[in-house]
Structures are given as structure tokens and as C-alpha cells.
C-alpha positions in Angstrom: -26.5 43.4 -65.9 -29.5 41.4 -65.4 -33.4 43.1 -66.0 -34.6 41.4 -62.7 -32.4 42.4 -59.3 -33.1 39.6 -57.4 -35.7 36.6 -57.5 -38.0 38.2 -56.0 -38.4 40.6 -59.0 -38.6 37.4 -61.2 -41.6 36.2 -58.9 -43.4 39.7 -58.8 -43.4 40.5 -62.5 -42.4 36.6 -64.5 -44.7 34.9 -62.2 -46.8 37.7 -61.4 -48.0 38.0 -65.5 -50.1 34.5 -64.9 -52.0 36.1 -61.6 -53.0 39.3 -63.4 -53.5 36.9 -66.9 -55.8 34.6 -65.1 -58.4 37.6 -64.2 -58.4 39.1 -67.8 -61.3 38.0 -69.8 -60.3 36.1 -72.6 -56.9 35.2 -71.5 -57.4 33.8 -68.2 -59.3 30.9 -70.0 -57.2 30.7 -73.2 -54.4 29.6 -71.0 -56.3 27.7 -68.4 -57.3 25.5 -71.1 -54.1 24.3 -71.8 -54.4 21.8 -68.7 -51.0 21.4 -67.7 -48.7 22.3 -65.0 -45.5 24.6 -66.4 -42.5 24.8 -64.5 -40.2 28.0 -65.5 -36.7 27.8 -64.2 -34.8 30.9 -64.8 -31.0 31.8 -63.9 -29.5 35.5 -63.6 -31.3 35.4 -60.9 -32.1 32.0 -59.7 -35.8 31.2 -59.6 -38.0 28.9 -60.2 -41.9 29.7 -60.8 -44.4 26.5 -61.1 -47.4 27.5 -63.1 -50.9 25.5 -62.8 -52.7 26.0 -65.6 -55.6 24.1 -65.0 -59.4 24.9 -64.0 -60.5 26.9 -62.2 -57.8 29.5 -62.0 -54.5 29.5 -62.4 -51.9 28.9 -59.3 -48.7 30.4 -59.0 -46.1 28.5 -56.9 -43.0 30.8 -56.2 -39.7 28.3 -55.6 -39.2 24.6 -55.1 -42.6 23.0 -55.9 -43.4 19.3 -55.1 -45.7 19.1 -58.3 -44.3 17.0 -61.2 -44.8 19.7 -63.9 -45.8 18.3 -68.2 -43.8 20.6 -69.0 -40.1 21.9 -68.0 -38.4 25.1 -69.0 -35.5 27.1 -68.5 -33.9 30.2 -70.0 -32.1 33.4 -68.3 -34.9 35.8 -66.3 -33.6 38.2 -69.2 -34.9 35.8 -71.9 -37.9 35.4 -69.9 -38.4 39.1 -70.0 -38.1 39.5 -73.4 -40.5 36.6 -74.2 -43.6 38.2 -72.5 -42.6 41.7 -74.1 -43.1 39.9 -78.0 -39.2 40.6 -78.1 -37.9 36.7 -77.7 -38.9 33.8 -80.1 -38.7 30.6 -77.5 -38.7 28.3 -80.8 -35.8 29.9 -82.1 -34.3 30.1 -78.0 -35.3 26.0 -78.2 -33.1 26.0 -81.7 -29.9 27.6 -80.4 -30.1 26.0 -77.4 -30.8 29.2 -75.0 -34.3 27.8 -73.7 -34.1 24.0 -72.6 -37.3 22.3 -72.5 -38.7 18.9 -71.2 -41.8 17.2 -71.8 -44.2 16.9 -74.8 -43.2 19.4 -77.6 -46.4 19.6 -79.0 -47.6 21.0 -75.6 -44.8 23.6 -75.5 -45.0 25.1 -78.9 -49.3 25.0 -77.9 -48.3 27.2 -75.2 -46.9 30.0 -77.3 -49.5 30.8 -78.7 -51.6 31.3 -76.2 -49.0 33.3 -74.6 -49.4 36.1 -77.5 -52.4 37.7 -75.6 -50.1 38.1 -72.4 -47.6 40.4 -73.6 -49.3 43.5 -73.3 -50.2 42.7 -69.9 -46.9 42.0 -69.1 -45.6 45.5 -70.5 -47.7 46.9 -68.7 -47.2 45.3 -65.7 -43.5 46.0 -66.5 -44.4 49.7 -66.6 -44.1 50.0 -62.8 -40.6 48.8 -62.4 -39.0 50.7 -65.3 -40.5 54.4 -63.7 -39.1 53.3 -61.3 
């Protein structure tokens, strides 16, 4: 059984992590300053979560976006969890072929990186749903 319900938990917590991220000192301008537009599509449920990470603040665009994203991802919601809780390695995901990626590679493996402070946030974030 999937971690997420329905999309609507994907957009609350796997999009949601980039809302709370942007307004955390620190964070909010480690990933802004990667200047690109990420789009995250995710099956198990079906979602899709465009992510602007550009100044001045990050924008979250739930669904079908019209912006032509740098970079293209997709992985099952349950990968996407365990990424932002420090459990998944995307590199080795990009290796066995679980996470599919388009766009500049150098950009993507820049991203993880910067993704490292998130995870705590995430888990906590996270929190909520699992007392649940």
C-alpha cells in the first residue's frame, strides 16, 4: 500500500516540503539559488508538483503546469517520501532506473545536495500525518 492516500496528500506534504523550506533561514536561499524550475512527477498516486526555484521565493504549482521545467523527474510518491526522509539515494534510483530524469544532469545531481537540509523538515512535517 502506498504512503500517500491520494494526490492530495502528495501535494500537502511532497509539495508542501518546498513552501515550509522556502521560509527557513538558510534553506529557503540554498535552494532558491539553484535557479531552475523542477517538475516532480510521481505515480502511486498520480501527481505532478512543478517547483520554481527561483528568486524571490519559491512557487509551488500543484498539477498540470504550463511552465517548461530544466529539469524533469519522476519516481513513485513512496520513493519521493523516502527521499526527503534521508532514506532514498535518487543517484542510485537514477542507476536502477526507478527515478527517470530529464534535463541537464549536472543540475540534477546539484539539487541533491541542497536537498540535505530539507529532510528534517520534511519529517517533521511528516510527523502530523503518521499521529494520525
Amino acid at each position: 500500500m502506498s504512503y500517500f492516500k491520494d494526490a492530495a496528500e502528495v501535494y500537502r506534504y511532497l509539495g508542501g516540503v518546498f513552501k515550509v523550506a522556502d521560509g527557513v533561514e538558510g534553506v529557503g536561499e540554498t535552494l532558491r539559488a539553484a535557479d531552475i524550475v523542477l517538475r516532480l512527477d510521481y505515480s502511486n498516486p498520480t501527481s505532478s508538483v512543478t517547483v520554481v526555484l527561483k528568486e524571490p521565493a519559491i512557487e509551488v504549482i500543484e498539477g498540470d503546469s504550463q511552465l517548461t521545467p530544466d529539469v524533469r523527474m519522476s519516481m513513485s510518491a513512496d520513493h519521493g517520501n523516502q527521499f526527503w526522509s534521508g532514506q532514498y539515494n535518487v543517484a542510485v534510483g537514477l542507476a536502477k532506473g526507478q527515478v527517470k530524469a530529464k534535463g541537464p544532469v549536472t543540475q540534477i545531481l546539484k539539487l541533491i545536495p541542497a536537498a540535505k537540509p530539507v529532510f528534517p523538515i520534511y519529517r517533521e512535517l511528516v510527523a502530523e500525518k503518521e499521529a494520525v
